[in-house]
C-alpha distance (Angstrom), angle and dihedral (degrees) to the residues before:
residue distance angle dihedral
X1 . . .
X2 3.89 . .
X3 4.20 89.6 .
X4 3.66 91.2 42.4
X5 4.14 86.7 55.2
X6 3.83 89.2 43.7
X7 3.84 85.3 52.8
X8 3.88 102.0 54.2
X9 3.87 78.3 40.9
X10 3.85 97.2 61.0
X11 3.83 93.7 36.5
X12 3.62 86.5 54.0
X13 3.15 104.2 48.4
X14 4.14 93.0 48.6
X15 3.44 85.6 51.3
X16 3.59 100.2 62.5
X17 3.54 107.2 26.5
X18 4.26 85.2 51.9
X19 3.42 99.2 77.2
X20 4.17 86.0 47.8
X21 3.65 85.5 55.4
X22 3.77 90.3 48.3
X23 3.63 94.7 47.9
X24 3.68 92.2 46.4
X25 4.07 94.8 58.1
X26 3.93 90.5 40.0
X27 3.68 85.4 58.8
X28 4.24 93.4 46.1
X29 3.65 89.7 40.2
X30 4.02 87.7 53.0
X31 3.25 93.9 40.7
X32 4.46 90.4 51.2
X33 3.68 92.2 54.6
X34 3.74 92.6 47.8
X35 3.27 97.4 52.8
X36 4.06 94.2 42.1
X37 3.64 86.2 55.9
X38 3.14 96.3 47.6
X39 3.84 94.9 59.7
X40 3.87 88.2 43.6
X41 3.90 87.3 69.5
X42 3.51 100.3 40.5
């Protein structure tokens, strides 16, 4: 019972901190190529 619990838990908690995580790299990733062309024009 206590491993099934821990289970649903873990699955859980991937499945709403992934699209954070997602987000979060989007945003560096963005932020990369931005600044890469921004040194490409100057």
């Amino acid at each position: 019972m206590a491993s099934d619990s821990g289970l649903i838990f873990a699955s859980s908690f991937i499945f709403f901190t992934s699209p954070i995580f997602l987000f979060e790299t989007n945003i560096l990733s963005y932020k990369s190529v931005v600044f890469f062309a921004d040194r490409k024009n100057n």
